[in-house]
N, C-alpha and C positions, 0 to 999 in steps of 0.2 A: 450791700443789701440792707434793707430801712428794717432796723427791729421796733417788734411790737410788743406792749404790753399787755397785759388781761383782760382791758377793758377795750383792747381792739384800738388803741391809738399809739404814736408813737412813744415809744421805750425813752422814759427820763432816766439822768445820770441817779445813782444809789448816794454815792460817799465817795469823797476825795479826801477824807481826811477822817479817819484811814483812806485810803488807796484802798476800794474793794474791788470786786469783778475777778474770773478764773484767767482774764486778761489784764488784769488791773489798769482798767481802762476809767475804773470809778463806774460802770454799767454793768449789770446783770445782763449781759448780751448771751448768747445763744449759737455760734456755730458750727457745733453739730461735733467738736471734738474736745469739750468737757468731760471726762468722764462722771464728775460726780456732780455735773448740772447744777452748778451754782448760779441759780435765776430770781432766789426771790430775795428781794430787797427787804431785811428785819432790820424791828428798831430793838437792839439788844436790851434784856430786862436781867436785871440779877438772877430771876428765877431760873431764865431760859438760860443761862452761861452754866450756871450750877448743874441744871438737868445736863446740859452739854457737856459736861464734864465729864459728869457719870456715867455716860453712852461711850465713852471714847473719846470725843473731842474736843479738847481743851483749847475754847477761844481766848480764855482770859489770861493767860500766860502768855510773856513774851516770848519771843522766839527770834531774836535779834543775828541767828545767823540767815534766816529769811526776810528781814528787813520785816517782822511782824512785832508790833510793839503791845498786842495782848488786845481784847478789847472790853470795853468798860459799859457798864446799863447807859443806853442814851445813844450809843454807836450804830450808824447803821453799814449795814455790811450783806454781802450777797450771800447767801448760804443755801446750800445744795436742798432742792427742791422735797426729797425722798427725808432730811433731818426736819423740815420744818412741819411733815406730815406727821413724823415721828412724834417733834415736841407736841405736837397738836393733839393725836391720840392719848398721849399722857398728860393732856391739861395744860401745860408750860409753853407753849407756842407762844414768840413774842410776837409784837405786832407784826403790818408787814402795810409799804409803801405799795399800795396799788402800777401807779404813776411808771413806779419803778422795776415794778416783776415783771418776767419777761412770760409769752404767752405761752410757752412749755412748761410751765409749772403746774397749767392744767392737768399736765400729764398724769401729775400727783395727788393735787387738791383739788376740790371743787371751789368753783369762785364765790361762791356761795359761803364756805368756810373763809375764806381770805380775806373776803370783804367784811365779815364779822369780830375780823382784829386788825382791822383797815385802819389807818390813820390818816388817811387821804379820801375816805369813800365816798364816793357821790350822793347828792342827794336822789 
C-alpha cells in the first residue's frame, strides 16, 4: 500500500542514518499497528531533545542494548505524532520534513502548524 504524506503526495524516506521509522524502514510509514504513531519526520534541535527529556523521553541517550546510539540537534528522526503536538504547545517543537510526515499526523496537528516549522514547505 503507496503512503502519503501531508501534502497528499507520496511519503519520502525521514533518515537512514539514524535508521528511523516504528519499522526502521528509514519512513514515517503508517500501518495501522504503531502504537505510539511515530509519523512525523523532525529535524532534532537541542531545545526539542531537552524538552524531550523532561516529558519522559530521552532521545539523546544512547541506548546501545536497542542498537540506538542517542540522537544529536541536526538528526532527523520519526517521532510519534501526539509528542510533536506536545513539543509544539510548549513552544519547543523542532522542525519537521513535510515530504516526509506521513498523512495521520493530521490526526494530531493542523498542517497549518507543520508547515510553519516546515523545512521543506512549499511555496
Amino acid at each position: 500500500m503507496q503512503q502519503i504524506n501531508v501534502l497528499g503526495e507520496v511519503l519520502q524516506p525521514c533518515s537512514f542514518d539514524p535508521v528511523t521509522g516504528y519499522y526502521r524502514t528509514g519512513c514515517c510509514e503508517n500501518h495501522g499497528d504503531d502504537p505510539g504513531l511515530h509519523v512525523v519526520c523532525v529535524v532534532c534541535t537541542d531545545e526539542f531533545l531537552e524538552f524531550s527529556a523532561s516529558v519522559g523521553n530521552d532521545l539523546a541517550t544512547p541506548m546501545p542494548q536497542f542498537g540506538f546510539t542517542g540522537l544529536r540537534a541536526g538528526d532527523q528522526w520519526c517521532l510519534c505524532a501526539d509528542r510533536w503536538q506536545q513539543a509544539f504547545e510548549a513552544g519547543k517543537a523542532p522542525k519537521v520534513r513535510l515530504s516526509s510526515t506521513h498523512v495521520s499526523a493530521l490526526e494530531y496537528s493542523s498542517l497549518k502548524d507543520l508547515r510553519a516549522h516546515a523545512v521543506d514547505a512549499p511555496a
